[in-house]
mmJSON file of the N, C-alpha and C atoms, coordinates in Angstrom:
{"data_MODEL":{"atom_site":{
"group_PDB":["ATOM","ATOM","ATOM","ATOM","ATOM","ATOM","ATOM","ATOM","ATOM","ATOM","ATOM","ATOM","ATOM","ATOM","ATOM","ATOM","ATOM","ATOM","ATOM","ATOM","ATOM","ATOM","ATOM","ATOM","ATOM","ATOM","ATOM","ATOM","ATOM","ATOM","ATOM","ATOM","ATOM","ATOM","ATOM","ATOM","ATOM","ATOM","ATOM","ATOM","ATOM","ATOM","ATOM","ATOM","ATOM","ATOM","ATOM","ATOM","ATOM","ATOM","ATOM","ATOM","ATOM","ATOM","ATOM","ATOM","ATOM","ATOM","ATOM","ATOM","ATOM","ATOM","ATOM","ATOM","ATOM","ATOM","ATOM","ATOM","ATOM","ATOM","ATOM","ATOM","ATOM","ATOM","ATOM","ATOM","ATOM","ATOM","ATOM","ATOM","ATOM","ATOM","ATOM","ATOM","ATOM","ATOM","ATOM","ATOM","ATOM","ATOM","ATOM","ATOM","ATOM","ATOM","ATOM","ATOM","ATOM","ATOM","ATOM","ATOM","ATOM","ATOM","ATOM","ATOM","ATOM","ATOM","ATOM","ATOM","ATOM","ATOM","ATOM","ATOM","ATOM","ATOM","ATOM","ATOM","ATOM","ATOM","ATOM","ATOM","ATOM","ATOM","ATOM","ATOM","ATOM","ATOM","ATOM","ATOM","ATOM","ATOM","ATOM","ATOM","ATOM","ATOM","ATOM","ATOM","ATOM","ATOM","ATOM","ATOM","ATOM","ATOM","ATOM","ATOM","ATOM","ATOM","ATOM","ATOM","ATOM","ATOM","ATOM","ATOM","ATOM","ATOM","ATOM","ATOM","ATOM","ATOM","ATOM","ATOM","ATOM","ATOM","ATOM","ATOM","ATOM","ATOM","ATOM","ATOM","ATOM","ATOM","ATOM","ATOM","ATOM","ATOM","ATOM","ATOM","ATOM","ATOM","ATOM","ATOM","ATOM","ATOM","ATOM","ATOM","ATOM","ATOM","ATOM","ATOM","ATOM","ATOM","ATOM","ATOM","ATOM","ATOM","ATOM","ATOM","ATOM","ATOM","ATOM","ATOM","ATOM","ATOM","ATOM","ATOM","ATOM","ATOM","ATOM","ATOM","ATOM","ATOM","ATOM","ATOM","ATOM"],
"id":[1,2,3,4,5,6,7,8,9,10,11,12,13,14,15,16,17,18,19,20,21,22,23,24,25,26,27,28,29,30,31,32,33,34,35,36,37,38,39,40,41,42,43,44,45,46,47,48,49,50,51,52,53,54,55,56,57,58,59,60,61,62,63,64,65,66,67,68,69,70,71,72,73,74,75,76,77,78,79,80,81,82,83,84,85,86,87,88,89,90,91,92,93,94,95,96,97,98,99,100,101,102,103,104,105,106,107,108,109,110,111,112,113,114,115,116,117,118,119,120,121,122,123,124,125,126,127,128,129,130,131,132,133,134,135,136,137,138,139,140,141,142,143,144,145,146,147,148,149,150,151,152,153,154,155,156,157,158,159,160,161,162,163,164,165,166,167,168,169,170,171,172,173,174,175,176,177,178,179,180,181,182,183,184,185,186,187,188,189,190,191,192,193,194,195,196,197,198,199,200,201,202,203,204,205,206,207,208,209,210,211,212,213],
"type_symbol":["N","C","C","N","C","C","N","C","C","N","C","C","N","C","C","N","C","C","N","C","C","N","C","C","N","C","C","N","C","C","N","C","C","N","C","C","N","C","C","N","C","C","N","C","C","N","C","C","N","C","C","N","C","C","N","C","C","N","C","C","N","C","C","N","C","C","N","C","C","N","C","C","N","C","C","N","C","C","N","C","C","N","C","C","N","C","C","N","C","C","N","C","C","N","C","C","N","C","C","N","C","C","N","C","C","N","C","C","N","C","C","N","C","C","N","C","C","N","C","C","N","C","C","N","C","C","N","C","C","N","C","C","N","C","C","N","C","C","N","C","C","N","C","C","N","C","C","N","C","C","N","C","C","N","C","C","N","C","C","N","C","C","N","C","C","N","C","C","N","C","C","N","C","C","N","C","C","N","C","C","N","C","C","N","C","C","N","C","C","N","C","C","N","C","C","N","C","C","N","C","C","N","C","C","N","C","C","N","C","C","N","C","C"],
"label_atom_id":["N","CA","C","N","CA","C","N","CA","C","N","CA","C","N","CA","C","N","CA","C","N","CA","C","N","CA","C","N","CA","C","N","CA","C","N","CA","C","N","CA","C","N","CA","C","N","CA","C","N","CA","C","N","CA","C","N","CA","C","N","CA","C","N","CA","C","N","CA","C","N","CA","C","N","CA","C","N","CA","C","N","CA","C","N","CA","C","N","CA","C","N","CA","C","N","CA","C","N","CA","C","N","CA","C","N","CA","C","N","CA","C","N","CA","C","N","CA","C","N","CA","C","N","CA","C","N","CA","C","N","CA","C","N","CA","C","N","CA","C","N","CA","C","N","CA","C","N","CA","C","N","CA","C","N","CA","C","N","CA","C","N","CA","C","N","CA","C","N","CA","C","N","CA","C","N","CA","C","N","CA","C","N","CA","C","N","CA","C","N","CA","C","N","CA","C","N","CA","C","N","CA","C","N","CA","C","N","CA","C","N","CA","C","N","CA","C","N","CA","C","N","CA","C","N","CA","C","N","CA","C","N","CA","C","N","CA","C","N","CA","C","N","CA","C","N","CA","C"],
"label_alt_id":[null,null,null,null,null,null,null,null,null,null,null,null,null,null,null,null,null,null,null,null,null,null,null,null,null,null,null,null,null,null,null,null,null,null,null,null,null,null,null,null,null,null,null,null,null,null,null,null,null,null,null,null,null,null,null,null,null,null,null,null,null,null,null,null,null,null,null,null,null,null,null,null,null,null,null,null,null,null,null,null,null,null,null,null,null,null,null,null,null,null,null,null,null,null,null,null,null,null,null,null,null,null,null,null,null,null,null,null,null,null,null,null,null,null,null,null,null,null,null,null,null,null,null,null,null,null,null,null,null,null,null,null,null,null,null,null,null,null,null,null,null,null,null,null,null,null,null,null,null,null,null,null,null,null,null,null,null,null,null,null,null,null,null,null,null,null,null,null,null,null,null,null,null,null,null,null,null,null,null,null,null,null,null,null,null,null,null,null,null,null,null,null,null,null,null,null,null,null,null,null,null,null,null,null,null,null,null,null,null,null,null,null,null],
"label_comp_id":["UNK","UNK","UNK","UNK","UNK","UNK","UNK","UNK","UNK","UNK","UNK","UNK","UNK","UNK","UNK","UNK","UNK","UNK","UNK","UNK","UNK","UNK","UNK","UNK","UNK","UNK","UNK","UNK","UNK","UNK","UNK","UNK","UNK","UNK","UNK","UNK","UNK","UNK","UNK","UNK","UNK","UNK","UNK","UNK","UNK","UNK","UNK","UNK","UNK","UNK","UNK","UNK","UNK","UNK","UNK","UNK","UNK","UNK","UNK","UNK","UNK","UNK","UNK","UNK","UNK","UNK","UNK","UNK","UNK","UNK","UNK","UNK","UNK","UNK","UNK","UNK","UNK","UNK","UNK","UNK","UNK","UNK","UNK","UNK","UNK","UNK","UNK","UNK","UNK","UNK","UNK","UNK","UNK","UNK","UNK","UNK","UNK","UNK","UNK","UNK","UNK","UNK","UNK","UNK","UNK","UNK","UNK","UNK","UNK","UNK","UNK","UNK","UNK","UNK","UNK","UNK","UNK","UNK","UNK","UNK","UNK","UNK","UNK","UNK","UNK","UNK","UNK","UNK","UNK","UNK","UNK","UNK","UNK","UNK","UNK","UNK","UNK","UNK","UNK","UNK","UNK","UNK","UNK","UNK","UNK","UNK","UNK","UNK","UNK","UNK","UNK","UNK","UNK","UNK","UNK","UNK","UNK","UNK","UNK","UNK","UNK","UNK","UNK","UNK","UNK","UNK","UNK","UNK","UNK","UNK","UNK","UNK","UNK","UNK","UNK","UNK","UNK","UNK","UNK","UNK","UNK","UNK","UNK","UNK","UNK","UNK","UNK","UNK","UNK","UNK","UNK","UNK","UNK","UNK","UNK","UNK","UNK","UNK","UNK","UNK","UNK","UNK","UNK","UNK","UNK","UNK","UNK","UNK","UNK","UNK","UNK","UNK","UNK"],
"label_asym_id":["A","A","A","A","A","A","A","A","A","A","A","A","A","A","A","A","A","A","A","A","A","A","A","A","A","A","A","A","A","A","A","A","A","A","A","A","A","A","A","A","A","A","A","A","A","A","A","A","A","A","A","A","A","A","A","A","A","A","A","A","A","A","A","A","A","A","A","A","A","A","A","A","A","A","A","A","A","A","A","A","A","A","A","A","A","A","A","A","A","A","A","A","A","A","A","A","A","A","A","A","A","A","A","A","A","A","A","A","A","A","A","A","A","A","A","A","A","A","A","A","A","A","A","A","A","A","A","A","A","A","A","A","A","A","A","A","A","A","A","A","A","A","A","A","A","A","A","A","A","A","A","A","A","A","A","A","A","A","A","A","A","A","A","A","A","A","A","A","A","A","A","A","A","A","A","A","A","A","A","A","A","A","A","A","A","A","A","A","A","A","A","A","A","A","A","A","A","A","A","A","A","A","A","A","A","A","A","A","A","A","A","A","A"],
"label_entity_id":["1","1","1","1","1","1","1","1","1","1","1","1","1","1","1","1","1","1","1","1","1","1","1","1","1","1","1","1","1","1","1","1","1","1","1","1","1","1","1","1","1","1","1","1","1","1","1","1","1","1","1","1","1","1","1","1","1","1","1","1","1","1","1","1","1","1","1","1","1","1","1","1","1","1","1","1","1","1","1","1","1","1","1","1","1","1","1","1","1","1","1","1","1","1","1","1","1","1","1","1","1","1","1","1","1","1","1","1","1","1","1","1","1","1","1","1","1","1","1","1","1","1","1","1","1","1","1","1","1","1","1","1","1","1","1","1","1","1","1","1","1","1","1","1","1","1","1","1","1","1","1","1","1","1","1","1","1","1","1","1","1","1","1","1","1","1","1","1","1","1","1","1","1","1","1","1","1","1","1","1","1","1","1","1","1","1","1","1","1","1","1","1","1","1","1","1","1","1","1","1","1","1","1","1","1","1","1","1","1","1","1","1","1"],
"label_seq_id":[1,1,1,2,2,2,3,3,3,4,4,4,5,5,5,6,6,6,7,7,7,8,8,8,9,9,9,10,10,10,11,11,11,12,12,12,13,13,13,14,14,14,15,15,15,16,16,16,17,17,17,18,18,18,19,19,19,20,20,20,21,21,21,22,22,22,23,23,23,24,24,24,25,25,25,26,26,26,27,27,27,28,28,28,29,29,29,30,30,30,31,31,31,32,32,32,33,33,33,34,34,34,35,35,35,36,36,36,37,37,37,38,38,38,39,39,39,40,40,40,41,41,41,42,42,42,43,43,43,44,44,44,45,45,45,46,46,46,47,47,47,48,48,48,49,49,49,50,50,50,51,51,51,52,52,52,53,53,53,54,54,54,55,55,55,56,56,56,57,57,57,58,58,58,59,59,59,60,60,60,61,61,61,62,62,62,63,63,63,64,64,64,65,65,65,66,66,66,67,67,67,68,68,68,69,69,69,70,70,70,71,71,71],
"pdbx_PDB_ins_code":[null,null,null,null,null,null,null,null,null,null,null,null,null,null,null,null,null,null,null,null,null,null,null,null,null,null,null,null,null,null,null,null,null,null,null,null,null,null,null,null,null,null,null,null,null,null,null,null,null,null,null,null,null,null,null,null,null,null,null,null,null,null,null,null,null,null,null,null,null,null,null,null,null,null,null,null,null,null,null,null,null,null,null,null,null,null,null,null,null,null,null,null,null,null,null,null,null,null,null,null,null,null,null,null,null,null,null,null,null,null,null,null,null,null,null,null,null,null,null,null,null,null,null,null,null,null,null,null,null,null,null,null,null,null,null,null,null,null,null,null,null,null,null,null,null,null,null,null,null,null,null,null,null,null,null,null,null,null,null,null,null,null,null,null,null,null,null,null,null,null,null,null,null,null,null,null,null,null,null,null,null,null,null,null,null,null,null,null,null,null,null,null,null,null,null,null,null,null,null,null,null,null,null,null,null,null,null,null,null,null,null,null,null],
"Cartn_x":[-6.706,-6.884,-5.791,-5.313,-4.453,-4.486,-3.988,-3.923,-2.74,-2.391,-1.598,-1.73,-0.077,-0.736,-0.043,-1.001,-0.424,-0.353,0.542,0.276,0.014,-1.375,-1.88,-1.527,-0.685,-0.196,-1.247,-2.761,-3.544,-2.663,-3.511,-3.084,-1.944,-1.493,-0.187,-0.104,0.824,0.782,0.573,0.952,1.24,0.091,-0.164,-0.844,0.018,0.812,1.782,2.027,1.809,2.885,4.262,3.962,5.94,6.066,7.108,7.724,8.539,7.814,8.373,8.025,7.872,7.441,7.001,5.643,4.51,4.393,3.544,3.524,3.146,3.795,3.122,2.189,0.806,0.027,-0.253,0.375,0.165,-0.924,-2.124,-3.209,-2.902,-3.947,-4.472,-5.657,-6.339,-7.543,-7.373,-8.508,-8.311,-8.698,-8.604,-9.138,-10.521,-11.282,-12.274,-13.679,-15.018,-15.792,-15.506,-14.644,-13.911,-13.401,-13.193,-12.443,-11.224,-10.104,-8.953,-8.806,-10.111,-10.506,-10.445,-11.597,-11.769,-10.57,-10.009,-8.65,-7.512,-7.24,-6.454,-7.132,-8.035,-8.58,-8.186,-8.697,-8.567,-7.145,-5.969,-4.454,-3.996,-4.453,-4.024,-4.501,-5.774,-6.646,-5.899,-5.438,-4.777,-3.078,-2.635,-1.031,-1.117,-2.047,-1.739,-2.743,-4.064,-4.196,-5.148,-5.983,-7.022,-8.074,-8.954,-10.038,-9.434,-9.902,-8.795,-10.488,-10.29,-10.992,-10.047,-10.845,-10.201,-10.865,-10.266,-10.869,-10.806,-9.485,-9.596,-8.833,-9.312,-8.227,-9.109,-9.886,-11.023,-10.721,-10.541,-10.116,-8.745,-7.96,-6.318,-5.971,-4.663,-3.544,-3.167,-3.041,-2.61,-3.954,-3.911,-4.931,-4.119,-5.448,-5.09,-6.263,-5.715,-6.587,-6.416,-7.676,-7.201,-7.467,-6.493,-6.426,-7.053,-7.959,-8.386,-7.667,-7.13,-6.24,-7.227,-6.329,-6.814,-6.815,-7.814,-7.555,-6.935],
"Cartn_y":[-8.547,-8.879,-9.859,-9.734,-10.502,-11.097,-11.697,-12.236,-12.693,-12.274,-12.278,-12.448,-13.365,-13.633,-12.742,-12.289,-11.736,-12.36,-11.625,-12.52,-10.744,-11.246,-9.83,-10.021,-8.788,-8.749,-7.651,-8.512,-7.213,-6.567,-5.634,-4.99,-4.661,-3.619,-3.144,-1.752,-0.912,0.228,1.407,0.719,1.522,0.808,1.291,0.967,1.11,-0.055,-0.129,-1.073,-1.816,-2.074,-2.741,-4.178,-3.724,-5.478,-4.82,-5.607,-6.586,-8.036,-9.131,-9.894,-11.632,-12.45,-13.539,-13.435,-13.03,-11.339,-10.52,-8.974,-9.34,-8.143,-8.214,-6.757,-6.93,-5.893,-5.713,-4.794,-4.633,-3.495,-3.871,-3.051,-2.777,-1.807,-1.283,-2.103,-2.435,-3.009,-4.355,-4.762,-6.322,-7.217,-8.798,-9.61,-9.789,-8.867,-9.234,-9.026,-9.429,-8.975,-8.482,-9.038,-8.378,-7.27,-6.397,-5.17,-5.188,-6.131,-6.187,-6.422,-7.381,-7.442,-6.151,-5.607,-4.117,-3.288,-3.058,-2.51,-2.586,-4.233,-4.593,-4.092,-4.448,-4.028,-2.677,-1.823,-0.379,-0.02,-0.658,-0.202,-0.7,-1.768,-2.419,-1.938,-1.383,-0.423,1.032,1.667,2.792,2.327,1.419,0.819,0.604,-0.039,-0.414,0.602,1.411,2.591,1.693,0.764,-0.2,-0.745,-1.614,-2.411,-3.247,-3.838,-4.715,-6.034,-7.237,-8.006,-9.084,-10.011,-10.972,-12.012,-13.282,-13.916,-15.401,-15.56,-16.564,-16.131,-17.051,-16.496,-15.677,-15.451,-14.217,-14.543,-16.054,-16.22,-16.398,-16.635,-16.633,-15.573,-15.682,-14.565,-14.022,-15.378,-15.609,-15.374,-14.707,-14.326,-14.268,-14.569,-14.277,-13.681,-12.055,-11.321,-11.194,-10.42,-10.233,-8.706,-8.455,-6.655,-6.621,-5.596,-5.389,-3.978,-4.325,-3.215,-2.539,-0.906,0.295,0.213,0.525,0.238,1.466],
"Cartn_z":[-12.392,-10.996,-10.584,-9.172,-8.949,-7.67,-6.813,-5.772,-5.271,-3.532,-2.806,-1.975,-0.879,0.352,1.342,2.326,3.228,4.938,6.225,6.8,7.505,8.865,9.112,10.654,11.089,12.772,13.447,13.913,14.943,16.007,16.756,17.909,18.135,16.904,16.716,17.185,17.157,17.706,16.19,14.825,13.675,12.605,11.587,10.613,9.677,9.277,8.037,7.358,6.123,5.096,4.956,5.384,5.041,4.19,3.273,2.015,2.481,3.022,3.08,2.213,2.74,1.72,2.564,2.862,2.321,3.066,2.037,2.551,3.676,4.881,6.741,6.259,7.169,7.226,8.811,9.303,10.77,10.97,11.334,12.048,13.34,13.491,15.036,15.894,14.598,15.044,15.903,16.743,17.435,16.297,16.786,15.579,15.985,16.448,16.992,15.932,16.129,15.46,13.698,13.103,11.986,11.794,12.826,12.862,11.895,12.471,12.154,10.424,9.878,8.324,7.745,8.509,7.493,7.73,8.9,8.805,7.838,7.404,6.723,4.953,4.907,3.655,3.056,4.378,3.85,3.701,4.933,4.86,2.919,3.195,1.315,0.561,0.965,-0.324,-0.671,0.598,0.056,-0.155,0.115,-0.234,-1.711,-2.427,-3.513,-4.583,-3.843,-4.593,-5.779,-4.855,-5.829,-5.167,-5.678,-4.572,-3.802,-3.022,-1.873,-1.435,-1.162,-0.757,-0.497,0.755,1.321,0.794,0.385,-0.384,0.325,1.253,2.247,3.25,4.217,5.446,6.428,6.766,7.182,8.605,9.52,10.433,11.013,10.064,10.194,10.197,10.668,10.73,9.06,8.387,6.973,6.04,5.029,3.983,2.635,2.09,0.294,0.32,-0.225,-0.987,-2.516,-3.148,-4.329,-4.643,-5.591,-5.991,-7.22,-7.493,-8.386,-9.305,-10.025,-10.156,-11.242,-11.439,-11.987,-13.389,-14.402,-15.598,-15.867],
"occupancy":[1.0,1.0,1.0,1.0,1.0,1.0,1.0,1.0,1.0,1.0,1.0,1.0,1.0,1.0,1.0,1.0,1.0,1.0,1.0,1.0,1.0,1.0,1.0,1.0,1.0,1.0,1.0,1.0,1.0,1.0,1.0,1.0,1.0,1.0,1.0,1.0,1.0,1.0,1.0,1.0,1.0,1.0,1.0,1.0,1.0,1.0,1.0,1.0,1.0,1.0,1.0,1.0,1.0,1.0,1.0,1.0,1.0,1.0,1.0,1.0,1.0,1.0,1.0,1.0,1.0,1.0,1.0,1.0,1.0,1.0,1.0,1.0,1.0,1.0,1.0,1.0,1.0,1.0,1.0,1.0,1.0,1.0,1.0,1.0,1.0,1.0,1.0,1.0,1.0,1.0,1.0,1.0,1.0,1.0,1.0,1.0,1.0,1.0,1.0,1.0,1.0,1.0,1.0,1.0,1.0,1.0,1.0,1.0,1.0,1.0,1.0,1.0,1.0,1.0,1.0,1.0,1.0,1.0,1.0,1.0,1.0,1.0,1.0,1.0,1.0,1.0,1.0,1.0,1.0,1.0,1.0,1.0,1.0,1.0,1.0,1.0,1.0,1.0,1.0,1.0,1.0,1.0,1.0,1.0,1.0,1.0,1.0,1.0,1.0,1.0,1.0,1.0,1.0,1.0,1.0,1.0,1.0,1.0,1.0,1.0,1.0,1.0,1.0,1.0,1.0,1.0,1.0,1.0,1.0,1.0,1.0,1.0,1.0,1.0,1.0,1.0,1.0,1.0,1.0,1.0,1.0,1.0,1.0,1.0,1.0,1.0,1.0,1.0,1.0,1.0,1.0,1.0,1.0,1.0,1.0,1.0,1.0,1.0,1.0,1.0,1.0,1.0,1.0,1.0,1.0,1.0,1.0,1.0,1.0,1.0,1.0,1.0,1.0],
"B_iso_or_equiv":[0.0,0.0,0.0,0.0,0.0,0.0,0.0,0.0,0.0,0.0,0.0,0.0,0.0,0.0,0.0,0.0,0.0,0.0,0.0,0.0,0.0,0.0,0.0,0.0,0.0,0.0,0.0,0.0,0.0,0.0,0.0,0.0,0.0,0.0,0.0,0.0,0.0,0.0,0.0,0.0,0.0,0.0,0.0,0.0,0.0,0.0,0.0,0.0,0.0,0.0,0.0,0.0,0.0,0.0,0.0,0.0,0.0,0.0,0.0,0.0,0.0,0.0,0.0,0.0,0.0,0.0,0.0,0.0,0.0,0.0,0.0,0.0,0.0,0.0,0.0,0.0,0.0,0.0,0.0,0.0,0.0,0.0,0.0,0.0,0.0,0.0,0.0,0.0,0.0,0.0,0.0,0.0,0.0,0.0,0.0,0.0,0.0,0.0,0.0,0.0,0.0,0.0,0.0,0.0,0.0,0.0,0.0,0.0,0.0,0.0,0.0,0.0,0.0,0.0,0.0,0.0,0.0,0.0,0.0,0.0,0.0,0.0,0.0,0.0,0.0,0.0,0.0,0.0,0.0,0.0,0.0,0.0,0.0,0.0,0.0,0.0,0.0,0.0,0.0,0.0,0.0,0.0,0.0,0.0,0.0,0.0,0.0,0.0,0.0,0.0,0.0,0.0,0.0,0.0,0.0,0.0,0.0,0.0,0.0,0.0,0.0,0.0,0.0,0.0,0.0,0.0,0.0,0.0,0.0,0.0,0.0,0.0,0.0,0.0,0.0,0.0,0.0,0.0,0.0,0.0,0.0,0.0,0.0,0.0,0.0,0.0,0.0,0.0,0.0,0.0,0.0,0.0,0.0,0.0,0.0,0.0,0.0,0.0,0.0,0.0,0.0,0.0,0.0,0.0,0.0,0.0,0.0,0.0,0.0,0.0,0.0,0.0,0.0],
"pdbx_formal_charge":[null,null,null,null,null,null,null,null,null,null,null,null,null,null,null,null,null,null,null,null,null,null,null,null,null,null,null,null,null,null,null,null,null,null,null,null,null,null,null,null,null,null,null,null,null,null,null,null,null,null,null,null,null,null,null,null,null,null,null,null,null,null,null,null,null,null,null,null,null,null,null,null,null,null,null,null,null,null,null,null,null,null,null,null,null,null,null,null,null,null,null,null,null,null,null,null,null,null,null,null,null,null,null,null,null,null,null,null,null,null,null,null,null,null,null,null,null,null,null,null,null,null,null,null,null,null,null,null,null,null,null,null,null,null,null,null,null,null,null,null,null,null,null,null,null,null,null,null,null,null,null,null,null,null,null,null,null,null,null,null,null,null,null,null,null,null,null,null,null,null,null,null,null,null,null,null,null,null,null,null,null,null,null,null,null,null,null,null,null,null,null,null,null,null,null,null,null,null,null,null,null,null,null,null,null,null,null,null,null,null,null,null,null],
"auth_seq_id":[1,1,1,2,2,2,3,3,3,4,4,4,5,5,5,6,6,6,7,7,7,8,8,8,9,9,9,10,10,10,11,11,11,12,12,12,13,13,13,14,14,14,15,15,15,16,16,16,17,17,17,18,18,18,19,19,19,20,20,20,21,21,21,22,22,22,23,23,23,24,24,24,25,25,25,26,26,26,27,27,27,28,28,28,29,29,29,30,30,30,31,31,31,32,32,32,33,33,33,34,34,34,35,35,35,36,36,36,37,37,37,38,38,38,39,39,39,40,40,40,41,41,41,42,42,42,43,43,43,44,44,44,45,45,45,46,46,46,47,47,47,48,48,48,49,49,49,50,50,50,51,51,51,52,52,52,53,53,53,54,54,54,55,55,55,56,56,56,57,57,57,58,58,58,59,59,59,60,60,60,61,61,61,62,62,62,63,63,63,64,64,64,65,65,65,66,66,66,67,67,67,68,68,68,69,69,69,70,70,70,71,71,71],
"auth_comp_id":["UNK","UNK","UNK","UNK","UNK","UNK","UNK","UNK","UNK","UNK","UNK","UNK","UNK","UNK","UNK","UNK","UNK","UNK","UNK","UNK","UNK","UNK","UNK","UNK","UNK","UNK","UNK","UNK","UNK","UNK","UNK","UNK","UNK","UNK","UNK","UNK","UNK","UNK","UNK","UNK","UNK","UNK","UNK","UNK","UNK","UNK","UNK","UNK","UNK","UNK","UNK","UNK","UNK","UNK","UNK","UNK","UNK","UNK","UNK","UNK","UNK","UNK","UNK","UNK","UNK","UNK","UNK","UNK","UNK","UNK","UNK","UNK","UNK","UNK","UNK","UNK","UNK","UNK","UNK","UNK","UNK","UNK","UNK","UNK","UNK","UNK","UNK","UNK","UNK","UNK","UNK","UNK","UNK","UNK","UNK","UNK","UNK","UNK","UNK","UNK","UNK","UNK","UNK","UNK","UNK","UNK","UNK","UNK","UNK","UNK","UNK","UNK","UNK","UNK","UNK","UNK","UNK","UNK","UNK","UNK","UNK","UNK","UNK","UNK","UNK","UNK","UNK","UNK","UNK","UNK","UNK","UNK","UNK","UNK","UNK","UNK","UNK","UNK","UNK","UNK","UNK","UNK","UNK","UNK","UNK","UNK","UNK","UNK","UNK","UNK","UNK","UNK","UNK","UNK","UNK","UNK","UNK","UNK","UNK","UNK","UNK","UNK","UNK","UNK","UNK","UNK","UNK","UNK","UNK","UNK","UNK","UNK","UNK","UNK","UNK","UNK","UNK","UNK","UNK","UNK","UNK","UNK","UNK","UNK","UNK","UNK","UNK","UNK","UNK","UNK","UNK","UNK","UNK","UNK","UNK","UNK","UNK","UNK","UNK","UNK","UNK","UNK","UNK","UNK","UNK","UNK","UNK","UNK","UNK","UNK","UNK","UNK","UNK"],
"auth_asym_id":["A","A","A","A","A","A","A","A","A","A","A","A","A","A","A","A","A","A","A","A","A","A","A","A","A","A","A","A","A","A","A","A","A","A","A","A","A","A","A","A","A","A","A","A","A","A","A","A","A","A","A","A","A","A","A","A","A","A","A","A","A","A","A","A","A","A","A","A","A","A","A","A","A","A","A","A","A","A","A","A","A","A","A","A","A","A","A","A","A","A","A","A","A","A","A","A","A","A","A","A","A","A","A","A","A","A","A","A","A","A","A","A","A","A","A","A","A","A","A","A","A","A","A","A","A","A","A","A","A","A","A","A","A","A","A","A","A","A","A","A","A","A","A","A","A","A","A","A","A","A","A","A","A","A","A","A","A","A","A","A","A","A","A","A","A","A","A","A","A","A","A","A","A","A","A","A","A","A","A","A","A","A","A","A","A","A","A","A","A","A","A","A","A","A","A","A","A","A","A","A","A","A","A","A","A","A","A","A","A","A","A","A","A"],
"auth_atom_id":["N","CA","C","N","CA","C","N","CA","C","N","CA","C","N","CA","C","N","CA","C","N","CA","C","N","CA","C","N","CA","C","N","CA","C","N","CA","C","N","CA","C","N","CA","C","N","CA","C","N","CA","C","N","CA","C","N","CA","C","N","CA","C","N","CA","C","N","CA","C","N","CA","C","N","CA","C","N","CA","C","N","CA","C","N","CA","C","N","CA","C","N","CA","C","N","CA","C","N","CA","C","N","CA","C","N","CA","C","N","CA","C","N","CA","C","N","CA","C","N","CA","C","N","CA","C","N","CA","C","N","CA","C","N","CA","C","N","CA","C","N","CA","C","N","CA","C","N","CA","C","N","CA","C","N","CA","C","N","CA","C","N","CA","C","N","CA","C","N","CA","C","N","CA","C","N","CA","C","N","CA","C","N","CA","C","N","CA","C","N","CA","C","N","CA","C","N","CA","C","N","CA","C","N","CA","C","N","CA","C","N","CA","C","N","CA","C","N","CA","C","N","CA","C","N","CA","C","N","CA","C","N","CA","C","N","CA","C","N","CA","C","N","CA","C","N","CA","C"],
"pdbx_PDB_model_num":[1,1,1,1,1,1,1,1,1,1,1,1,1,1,1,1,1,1,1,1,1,1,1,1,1,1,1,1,1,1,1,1,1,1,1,1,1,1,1,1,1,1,1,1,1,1,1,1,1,1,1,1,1,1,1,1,1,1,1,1,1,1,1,1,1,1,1,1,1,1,1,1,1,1,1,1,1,1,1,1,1,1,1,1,1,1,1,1,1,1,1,1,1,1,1,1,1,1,1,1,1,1,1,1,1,1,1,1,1,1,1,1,1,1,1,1,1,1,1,1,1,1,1,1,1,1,1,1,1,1,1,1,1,1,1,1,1,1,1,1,1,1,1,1,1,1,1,1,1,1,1,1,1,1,1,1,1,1,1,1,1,1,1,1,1,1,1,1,1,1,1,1,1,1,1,1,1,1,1,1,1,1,1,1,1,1,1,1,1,1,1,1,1,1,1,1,1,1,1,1,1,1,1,1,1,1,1,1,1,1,1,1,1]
}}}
């Protein structure tokens, strides 16, 4: 298991991925009601092709999740 920080851009026009430092995760979703959470979860869940959870950050822009990687 590992952990990383990302910084998450809501109300985007694309659902993508992109290789900075800290990773950017740009959703569709608003930051509203946790939409934009589960959005980000699932984009990282299929990016890295593992479990995905947010572990801080749930109200920031900025999060550390952690990956549970594939045995």
């Amino acid at each position: 298991m590992r952990t990383i920080e990302i910084k998450v851009i809501p109300n985007s026009n694309e659902e993508v991925v992109i290789e900075a430092e800290p990773l950017i995760v740009r959703v569709k979703e608003p930051p509203t009601k946790g939409k934009a959470n589960r959005a980000v979860v699932k984009v990282l869940s299929r990016y890295f092709n593992a479990r995905v959870r947010i572990v801080s950050g749930t109200k920031s822009r900025r999060k550390i999740v952690e990956i549970e990687e594939p045995e």
